[in-house]
mmCIF file of the N, C-alpha and C atoms, coordinates in Angstrom:
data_MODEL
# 
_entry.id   MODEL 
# 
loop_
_atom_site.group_PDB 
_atom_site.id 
_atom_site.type_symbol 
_atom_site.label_atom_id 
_atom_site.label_alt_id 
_atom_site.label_comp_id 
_atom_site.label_asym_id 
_atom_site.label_entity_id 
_atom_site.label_seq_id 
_atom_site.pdbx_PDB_ins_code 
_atom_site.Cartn_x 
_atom_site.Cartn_y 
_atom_site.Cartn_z 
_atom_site.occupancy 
_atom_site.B_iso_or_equiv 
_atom_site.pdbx_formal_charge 
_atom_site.auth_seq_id 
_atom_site.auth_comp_id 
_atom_site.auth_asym_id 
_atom_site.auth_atom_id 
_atom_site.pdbx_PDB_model_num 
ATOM 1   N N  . UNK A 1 1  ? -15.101 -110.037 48.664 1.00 0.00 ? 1  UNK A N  1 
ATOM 2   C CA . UNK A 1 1  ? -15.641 -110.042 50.008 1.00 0.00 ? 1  UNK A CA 1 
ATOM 3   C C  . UNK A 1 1  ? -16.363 -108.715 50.243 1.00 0.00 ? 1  UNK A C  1 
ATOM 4   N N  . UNK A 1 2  ? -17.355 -108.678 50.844 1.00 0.00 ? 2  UNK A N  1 
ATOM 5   C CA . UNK A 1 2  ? -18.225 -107.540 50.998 1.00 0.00 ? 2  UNK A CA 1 
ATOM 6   C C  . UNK A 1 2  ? -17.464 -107.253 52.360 1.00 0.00 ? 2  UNK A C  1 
ATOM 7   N N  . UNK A 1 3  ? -17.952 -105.926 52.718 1.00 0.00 ? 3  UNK A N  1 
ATOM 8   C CA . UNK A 1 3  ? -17.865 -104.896 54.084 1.00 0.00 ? 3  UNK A CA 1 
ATOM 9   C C  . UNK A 1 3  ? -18.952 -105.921 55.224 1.00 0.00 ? 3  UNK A C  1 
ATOM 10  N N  . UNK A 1 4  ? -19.931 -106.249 54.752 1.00 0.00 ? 4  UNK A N  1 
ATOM 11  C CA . UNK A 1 4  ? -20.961 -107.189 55.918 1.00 0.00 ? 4  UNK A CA 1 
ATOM 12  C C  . UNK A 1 4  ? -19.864 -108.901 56.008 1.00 0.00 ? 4  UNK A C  1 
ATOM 13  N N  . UNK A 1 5  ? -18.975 -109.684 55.214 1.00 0.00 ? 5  UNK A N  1 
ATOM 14  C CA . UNK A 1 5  ? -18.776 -110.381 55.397 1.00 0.00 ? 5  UNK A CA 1 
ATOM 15  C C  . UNK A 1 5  ? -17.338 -110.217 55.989 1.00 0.00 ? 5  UNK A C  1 
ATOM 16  N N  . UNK A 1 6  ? -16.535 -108.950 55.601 1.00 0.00 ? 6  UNK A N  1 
ATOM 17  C CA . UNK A 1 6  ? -15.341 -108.348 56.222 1.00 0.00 ? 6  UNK A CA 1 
ATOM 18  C C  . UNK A 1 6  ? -15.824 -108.576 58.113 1.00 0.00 ? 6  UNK A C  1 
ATOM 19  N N  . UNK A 1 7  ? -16.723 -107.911 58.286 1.00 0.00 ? 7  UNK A N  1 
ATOM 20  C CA . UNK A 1 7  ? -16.919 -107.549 59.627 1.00 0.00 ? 7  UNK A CA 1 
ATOM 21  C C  . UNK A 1 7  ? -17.414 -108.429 60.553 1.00 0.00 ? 7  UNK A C  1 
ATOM 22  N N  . UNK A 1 8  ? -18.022 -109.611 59.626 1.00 0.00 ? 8  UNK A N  1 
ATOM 23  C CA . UNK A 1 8  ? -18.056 -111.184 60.517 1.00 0.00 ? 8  UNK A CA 1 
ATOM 24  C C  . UNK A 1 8  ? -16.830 -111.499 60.572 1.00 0.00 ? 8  UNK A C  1 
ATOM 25  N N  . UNK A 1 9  ? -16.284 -111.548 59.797 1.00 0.00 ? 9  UNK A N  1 
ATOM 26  C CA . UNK A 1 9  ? -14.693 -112.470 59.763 1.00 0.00 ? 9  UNK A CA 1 
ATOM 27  C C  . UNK A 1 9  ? -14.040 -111.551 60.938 1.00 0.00 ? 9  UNK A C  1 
ATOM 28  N N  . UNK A 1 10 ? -13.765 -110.886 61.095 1.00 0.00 ? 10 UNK A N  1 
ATOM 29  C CA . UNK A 1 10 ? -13.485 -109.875 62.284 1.00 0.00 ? 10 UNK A CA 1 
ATOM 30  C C  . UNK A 1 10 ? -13.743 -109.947 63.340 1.00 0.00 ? 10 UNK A C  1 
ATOM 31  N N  . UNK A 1 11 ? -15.320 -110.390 63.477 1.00 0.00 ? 11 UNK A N  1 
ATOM 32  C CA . UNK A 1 11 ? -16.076 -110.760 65.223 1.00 0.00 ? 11 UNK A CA 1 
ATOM 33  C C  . UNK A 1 11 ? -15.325 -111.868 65.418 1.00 0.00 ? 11 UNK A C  1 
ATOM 34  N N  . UNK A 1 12 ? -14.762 -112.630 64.415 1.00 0.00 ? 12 UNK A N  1 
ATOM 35  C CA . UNK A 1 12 ? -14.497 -114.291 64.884 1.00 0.00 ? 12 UNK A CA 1 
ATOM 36  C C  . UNK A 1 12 ? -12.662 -114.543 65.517 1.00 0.00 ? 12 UNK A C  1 
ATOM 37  N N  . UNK A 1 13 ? -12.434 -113.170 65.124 1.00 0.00 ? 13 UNK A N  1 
ATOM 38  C CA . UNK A 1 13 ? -10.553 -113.026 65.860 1.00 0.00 ? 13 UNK A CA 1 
ATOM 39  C C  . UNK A 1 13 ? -10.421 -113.064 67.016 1.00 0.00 ? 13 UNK A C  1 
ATOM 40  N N  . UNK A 1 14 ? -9.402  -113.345 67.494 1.00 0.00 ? 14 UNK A N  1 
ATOM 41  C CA . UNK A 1 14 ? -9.546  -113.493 69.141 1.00 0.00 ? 14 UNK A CA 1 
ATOM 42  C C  . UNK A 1 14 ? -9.400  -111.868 69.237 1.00 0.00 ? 14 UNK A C  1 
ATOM 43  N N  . UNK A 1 15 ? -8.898  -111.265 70.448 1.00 0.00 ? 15 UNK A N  1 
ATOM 44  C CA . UNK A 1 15 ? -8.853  -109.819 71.155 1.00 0.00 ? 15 UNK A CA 1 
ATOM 45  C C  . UNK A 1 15 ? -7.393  -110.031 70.173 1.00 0.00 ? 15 UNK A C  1 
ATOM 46  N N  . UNK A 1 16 ? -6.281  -110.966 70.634 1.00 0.00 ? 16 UNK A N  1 
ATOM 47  C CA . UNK A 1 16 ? -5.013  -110.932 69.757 1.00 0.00 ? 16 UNK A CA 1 
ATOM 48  C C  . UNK A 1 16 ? -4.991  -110.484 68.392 1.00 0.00 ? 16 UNK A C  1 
ATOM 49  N N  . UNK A 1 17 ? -5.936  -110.943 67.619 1.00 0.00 ? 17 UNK A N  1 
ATOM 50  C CA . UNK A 1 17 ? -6.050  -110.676 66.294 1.00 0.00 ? 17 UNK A CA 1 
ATOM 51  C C  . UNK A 1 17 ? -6.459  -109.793 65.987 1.00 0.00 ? 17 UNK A C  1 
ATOM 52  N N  . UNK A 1 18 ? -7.570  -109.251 66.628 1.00 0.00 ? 18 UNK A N  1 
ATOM 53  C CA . UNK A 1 18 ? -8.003  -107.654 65.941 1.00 0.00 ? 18 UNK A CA 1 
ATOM 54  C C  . UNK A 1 18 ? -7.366  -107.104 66.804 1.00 0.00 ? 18 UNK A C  1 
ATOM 55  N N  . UNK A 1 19 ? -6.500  -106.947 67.978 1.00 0.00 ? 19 UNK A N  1 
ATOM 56  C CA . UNK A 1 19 ? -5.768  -105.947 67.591 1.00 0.00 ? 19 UNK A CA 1 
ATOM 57  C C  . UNK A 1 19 ? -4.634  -105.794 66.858 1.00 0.00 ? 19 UNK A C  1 
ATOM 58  N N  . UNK A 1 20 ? -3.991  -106.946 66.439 1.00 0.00 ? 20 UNK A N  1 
ATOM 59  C CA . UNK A 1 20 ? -2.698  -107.252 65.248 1.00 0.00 ? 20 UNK A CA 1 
ATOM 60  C C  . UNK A 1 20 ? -3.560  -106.329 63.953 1.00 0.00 ? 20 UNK A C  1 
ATOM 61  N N  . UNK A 1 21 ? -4.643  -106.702 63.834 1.00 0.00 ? 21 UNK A N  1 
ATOM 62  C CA . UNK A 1 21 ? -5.669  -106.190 62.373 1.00 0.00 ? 21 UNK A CA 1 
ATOM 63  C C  . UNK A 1 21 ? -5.797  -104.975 62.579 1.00 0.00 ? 21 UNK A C  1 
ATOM 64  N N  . UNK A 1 22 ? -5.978  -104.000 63.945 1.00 0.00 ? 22 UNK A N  1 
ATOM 65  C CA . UNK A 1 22 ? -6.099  -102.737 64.235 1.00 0.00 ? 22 UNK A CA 1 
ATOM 66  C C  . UNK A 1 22 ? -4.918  -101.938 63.873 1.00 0.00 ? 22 UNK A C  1 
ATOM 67  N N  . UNK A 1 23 ? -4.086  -102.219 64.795 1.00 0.00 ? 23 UNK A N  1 
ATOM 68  C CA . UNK A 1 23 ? -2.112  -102.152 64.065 1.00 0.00 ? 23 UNK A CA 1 
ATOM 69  C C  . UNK A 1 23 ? -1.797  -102.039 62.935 1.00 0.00 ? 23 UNK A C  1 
ATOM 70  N N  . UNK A 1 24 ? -2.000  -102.971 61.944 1.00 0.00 ? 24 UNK A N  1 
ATOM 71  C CA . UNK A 1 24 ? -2.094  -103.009 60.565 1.00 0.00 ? 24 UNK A CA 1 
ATOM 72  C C  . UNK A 1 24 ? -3.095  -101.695 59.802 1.00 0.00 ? 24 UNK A C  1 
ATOM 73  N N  . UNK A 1 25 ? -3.737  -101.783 60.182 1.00 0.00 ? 25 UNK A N  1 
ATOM 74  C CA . UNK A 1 25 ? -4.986  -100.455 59.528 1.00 0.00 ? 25 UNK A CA 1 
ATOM 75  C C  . UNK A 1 25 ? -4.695  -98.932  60.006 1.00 0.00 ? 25 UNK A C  1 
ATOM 76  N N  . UNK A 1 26 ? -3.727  -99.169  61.204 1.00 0.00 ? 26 UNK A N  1 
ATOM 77  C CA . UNK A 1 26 ? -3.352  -97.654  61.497 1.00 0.00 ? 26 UNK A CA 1 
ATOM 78  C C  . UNK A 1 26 ? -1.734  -97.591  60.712 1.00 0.00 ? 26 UNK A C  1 
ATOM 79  N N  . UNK A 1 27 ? -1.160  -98.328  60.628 1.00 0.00 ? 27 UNK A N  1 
ATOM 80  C CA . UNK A 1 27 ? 0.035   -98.115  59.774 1.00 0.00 ? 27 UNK A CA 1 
ATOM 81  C C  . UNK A 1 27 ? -0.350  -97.977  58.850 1.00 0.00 ? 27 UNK A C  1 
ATOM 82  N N  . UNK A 1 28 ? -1.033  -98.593  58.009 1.00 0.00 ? 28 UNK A N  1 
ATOM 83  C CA . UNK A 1 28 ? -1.710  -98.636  56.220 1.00 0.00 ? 28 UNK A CA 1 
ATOM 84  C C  . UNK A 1 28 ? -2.037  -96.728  56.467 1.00 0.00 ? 28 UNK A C  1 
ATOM 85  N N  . UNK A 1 29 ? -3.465  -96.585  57.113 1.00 0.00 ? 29 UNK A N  1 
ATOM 86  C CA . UNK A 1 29 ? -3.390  -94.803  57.103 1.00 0.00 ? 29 UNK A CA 1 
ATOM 87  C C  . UNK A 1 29 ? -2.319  -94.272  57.690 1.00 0.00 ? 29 UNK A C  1 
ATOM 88  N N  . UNK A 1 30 ? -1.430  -94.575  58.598 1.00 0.00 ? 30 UNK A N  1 
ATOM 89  C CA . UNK A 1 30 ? -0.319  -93.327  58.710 1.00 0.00 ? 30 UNK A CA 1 
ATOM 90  C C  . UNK A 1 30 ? 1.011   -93.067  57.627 1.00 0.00 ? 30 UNK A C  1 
ATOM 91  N N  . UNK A 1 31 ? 0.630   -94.446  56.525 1.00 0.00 ? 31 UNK A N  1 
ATOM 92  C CA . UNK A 1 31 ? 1.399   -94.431  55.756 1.00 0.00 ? 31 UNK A CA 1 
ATOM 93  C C  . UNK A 1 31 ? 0.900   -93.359  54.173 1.00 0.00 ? 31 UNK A C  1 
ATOM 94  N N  . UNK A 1 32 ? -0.770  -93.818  54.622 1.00 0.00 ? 32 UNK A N  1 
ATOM 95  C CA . UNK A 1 32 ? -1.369  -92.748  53.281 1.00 0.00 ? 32 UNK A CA 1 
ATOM 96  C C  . UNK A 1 32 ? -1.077  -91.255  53.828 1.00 0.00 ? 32 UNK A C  1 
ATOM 97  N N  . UNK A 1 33 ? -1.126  -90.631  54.891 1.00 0.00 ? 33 UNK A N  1 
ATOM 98  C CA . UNK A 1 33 ? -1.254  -89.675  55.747 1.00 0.00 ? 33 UNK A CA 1 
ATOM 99  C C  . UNK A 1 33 ? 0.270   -89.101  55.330 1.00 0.00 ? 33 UNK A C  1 
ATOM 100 N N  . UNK A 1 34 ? 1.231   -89.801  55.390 1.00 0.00 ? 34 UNK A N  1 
ATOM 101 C CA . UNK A 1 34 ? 2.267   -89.473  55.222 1.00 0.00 ? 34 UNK A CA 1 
ATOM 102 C C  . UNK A 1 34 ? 2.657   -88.904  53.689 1.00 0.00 ? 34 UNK A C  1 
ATOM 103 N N  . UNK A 1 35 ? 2.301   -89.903  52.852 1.00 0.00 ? 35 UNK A N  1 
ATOM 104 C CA . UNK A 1 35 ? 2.211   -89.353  51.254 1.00 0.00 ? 35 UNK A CA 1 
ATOM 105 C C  . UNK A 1 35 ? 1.715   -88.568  51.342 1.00 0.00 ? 35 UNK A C  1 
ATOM 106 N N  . UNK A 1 36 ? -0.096  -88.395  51.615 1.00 0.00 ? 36 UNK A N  1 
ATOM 107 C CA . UNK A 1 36 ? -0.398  -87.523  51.402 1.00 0.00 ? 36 UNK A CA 1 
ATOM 108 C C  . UNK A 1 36 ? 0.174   -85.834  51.632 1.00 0.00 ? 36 UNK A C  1 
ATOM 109 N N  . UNK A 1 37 ? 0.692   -85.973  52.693 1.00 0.00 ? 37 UNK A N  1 
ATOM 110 C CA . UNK A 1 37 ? 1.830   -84.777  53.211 1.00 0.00 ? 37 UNK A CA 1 
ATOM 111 C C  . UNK A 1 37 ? 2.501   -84.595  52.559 1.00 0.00 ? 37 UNK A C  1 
ATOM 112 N N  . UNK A 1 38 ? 3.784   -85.338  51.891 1.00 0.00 ? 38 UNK A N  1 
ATOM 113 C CA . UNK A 1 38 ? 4.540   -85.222  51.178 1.00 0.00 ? 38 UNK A CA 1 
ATOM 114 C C  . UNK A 1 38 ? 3.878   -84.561  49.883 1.00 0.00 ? 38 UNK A C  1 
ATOM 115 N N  . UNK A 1 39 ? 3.088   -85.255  48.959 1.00 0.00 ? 39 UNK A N  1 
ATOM 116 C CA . UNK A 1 39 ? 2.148   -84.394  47.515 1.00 0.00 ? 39 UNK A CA 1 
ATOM 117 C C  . UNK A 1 39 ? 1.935   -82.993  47.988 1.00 0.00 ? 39 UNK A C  1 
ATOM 118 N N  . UNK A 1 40 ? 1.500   -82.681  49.278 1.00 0.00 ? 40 UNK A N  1 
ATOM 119 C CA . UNK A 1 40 ? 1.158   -81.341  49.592 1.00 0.00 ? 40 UNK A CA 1 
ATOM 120 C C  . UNK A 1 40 ? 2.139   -80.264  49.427 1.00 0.00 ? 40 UNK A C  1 
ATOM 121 N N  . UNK A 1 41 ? 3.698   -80.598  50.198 1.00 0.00 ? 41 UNK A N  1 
ATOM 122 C CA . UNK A 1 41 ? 4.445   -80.410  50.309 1.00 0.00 ? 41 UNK A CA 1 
ATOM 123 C C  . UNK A 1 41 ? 5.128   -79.493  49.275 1.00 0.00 ? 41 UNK A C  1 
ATOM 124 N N  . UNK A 1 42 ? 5.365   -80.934  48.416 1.00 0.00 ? 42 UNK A N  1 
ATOM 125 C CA . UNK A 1 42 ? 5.785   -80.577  47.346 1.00 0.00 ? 42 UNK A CA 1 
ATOM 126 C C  . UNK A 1 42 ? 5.215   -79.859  46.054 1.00 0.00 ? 42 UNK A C  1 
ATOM 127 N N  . UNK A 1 43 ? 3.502   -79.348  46.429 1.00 0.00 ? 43 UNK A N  1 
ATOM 128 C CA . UNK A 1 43 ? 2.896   -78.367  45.361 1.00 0.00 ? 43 UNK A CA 1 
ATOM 129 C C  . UNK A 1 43 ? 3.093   -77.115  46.288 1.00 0.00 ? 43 UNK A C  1 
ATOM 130 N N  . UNK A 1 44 ? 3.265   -77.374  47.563 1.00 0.00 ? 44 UNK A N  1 
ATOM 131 C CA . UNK A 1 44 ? 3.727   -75.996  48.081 1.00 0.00 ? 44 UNK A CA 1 
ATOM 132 C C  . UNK A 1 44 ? 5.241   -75.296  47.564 1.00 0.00 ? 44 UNK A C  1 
ATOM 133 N N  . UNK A 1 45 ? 5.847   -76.133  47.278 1.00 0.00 ? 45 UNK A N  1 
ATOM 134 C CA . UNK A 1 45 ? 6.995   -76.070  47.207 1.00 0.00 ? 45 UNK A CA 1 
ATOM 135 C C  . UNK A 1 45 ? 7.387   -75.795  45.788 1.00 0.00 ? 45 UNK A C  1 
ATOM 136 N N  . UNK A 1 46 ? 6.212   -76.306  45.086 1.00 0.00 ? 46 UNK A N  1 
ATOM 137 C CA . UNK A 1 46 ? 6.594   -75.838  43.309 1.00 0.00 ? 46 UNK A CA 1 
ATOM 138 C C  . UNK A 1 46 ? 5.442   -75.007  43.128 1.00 0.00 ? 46 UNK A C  1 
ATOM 139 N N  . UNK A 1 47 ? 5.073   -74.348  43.398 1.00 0.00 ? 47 UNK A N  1 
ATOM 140 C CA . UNK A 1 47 ? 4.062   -73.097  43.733 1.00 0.00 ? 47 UNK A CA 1 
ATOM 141 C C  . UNK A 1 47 ? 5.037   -72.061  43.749 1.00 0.00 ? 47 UNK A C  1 
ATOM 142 N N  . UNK A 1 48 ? 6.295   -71.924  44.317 1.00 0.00 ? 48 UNK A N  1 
ATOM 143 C CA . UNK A 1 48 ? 7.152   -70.846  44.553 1.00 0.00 ? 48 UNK A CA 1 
ATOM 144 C C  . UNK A 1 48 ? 8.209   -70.911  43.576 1.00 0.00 ? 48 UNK A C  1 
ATOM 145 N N  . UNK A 1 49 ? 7.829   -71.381  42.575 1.00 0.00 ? 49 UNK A N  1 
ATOM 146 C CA . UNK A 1 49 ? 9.120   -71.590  41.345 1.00 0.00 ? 49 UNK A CA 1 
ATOM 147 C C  . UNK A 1 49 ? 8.155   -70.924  40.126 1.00 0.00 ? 49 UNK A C  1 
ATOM 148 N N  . UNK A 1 50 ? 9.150   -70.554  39.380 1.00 0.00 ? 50 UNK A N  1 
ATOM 149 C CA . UNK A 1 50 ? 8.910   -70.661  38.041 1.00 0.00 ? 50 UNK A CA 1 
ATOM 150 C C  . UNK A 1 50 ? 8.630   -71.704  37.145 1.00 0.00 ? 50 UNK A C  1 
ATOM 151 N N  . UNK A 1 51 ? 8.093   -72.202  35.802 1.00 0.00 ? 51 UNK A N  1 
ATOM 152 C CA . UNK A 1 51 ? 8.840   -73.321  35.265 1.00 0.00 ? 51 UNK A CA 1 
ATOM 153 C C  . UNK A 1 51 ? 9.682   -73.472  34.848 1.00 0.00 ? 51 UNK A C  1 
ATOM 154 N N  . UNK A 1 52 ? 10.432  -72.288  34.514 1.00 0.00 ? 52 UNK A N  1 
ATOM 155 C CA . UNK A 1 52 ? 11.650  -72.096  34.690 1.00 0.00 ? 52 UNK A CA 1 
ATOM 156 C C  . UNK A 1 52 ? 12.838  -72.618  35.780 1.00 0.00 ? 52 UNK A C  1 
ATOM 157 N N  . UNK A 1 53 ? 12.462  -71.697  36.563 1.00 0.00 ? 53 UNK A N  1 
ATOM 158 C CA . UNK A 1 53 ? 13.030  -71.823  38.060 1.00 0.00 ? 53 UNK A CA 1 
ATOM 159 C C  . UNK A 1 53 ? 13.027  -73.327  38.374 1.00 0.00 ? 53 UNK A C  1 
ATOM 160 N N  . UNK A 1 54 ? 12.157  -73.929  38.407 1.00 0.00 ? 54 UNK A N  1 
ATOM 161 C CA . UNK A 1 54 ? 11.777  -75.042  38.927 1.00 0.00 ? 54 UNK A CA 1 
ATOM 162 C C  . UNK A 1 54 ? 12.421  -75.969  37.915 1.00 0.00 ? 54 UNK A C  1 
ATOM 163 N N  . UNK A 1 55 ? 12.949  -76.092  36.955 1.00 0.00 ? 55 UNK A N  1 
ATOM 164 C CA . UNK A 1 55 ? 13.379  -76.688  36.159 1.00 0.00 ? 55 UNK A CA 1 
ATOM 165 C C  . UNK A 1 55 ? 15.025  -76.551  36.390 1.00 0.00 ? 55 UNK A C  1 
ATOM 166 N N  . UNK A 1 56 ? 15.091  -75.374  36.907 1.00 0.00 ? 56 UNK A N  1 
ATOM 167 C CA . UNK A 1 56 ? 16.939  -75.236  37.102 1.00 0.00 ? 56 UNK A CA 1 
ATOM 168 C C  . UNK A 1 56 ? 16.679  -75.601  38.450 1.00 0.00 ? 56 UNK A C  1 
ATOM 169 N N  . UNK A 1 57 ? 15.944  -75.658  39.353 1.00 0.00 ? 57 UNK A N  1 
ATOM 170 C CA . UNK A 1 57 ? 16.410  -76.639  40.615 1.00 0.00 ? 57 UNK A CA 1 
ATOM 171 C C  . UNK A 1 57 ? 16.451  -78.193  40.343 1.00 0.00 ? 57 UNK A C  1 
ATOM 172 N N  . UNK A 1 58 ? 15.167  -78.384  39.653 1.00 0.00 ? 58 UNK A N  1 
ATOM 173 C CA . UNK A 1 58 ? 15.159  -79.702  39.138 1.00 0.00 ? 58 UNK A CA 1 
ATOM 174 C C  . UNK A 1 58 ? 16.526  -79.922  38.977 1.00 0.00 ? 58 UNK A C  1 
ATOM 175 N N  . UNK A 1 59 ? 17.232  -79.434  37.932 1.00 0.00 ? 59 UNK A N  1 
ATOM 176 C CA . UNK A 1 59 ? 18.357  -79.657  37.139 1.00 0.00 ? 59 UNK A CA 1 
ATOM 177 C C  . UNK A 1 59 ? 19.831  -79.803  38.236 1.00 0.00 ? 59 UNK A C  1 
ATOM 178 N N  . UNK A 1 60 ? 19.790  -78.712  39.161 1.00 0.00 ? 60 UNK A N  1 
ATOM 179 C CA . UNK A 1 60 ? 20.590  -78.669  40.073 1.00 0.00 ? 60 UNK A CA 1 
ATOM 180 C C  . UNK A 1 60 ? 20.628  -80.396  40.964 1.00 0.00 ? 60 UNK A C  1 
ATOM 181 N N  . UNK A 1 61 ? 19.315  -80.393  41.860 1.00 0.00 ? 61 UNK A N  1 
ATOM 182 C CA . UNK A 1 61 ? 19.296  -81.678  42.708 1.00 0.00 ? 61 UNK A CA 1 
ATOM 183 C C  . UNK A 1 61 ? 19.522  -82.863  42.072 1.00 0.00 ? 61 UNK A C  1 
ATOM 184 N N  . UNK A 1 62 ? 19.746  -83.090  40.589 1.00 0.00 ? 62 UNK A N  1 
ATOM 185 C CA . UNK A 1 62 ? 20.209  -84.344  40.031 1.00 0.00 ? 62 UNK A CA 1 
ATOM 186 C C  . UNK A 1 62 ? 21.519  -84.301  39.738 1.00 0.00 ? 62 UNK A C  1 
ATOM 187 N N  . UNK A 1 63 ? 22.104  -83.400  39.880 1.00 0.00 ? 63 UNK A N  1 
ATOM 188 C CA . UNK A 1 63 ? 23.662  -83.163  39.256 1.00 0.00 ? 63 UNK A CA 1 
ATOM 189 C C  . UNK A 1 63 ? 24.670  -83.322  40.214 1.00 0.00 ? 63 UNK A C  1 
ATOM 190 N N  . UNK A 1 64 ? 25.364  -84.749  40.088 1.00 0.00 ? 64 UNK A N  1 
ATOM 191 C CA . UNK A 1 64 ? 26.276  -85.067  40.903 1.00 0.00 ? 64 UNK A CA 1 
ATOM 192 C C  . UNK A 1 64 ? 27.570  -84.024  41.456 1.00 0.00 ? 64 UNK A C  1 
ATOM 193 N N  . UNK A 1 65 ? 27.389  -84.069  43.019 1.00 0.00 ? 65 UNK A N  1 
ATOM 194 C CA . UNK A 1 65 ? 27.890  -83.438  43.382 1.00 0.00 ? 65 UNK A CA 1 
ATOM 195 C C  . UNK A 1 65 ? 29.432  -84.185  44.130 1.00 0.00 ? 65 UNK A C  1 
ATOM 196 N N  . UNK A 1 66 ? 30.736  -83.523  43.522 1.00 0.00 ? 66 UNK A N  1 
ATOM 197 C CA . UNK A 1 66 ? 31.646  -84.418  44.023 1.00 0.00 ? 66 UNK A CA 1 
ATOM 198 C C  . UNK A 1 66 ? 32.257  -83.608  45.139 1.00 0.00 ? 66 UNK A C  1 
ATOM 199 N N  . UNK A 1 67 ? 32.528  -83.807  46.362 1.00 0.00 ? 67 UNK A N  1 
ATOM 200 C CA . UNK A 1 67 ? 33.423  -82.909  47.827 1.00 0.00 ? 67 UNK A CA 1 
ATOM 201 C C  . UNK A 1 67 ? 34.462  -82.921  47.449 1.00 0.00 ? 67 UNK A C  1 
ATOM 202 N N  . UNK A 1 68 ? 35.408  -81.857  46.558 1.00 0.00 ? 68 UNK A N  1 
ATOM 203 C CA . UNK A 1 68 ? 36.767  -81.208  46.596 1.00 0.00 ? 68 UNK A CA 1 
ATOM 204 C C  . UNK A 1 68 ? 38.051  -82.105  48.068 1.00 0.00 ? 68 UNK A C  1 
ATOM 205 N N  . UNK A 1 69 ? 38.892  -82.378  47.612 1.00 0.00 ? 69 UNK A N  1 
ATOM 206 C CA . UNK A 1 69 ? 39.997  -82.652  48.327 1.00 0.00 ? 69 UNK A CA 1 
ATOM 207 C C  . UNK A 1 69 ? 40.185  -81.863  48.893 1.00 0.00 ? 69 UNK A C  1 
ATOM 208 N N  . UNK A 1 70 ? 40.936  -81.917  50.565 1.00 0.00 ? 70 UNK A N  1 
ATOM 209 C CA . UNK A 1 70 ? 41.543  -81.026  51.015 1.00 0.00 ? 70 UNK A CA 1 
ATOM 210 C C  . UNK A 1 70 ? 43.305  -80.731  50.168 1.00 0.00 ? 70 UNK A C  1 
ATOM 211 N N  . UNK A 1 71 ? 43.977  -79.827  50.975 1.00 0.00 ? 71 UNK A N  1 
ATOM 212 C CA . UNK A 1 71 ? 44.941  -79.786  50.542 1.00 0.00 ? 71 UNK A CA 1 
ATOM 213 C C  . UNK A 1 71 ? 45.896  -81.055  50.853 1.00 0.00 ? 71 UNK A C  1 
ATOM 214 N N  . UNK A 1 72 ? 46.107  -81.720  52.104 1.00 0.00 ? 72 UNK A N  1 
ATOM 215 C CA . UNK A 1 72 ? 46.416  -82.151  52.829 1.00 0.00 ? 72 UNK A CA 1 
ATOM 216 C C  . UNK A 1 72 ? 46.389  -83.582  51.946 1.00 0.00 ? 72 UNK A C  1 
ATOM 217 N N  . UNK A 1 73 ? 44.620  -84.179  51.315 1.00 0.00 ? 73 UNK A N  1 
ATOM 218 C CA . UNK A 1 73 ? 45.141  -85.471  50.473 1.00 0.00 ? 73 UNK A CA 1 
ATOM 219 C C  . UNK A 1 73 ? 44.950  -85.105  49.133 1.00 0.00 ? 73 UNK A C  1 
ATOM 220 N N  . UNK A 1 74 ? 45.635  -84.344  48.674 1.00 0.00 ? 74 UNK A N  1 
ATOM 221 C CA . UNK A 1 74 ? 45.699  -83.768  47.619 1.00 0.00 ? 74 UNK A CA 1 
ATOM 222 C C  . UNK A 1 74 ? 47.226  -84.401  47.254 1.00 0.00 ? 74 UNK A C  1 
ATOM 223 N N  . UNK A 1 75 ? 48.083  -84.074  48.279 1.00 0.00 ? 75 UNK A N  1 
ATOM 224 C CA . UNK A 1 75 ? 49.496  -84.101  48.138 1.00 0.00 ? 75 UNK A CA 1 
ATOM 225 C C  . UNK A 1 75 ? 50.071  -85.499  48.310 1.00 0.00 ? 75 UNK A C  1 
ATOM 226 N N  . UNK A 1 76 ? 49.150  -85.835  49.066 1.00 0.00 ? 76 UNK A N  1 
ATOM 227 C CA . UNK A 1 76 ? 49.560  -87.771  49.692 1.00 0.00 ? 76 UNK A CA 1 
ATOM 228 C C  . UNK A 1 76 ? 49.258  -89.062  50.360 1.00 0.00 ? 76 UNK A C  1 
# 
């Protein structure tokens, strides 16, 4: 489908439909908008590592972490 036959099919929606179709096209970009943030993010964020460094956090955030017992059900 071309962009000229996209935009007939479009004139022919009621007001209901393009704006259901408008809705749809702003979620689709607030969803790229959002990744895109996130990729940013995260070269900001490995910008301040070593590859080193960044490899022992790596290493850290995958390594199951288990919460210690209190004393209390320790005993019973």
């Amino acid at each position: 489908m071309t962009m000229e036959e996209l935009k007939e099919a479009v004139d022919i929606l009621s007001h209901e439909e393009q704006q259901h179709l408008q809705d749809y096209i702003n979620q689709k970009q607030s969803q790229a908008m959002d990744i895109d943030a996130l990729f940013q993010a995260l070269d900001e964020i490995r910008a301040g590592f070593s590859d080193k460094e960044f490899a022992e956090l790596e290493r850290d955030m995958n390594f199951e972490y288990i919460e210690p017992l209190d004393k209390g059900e320790r005993n019973g």
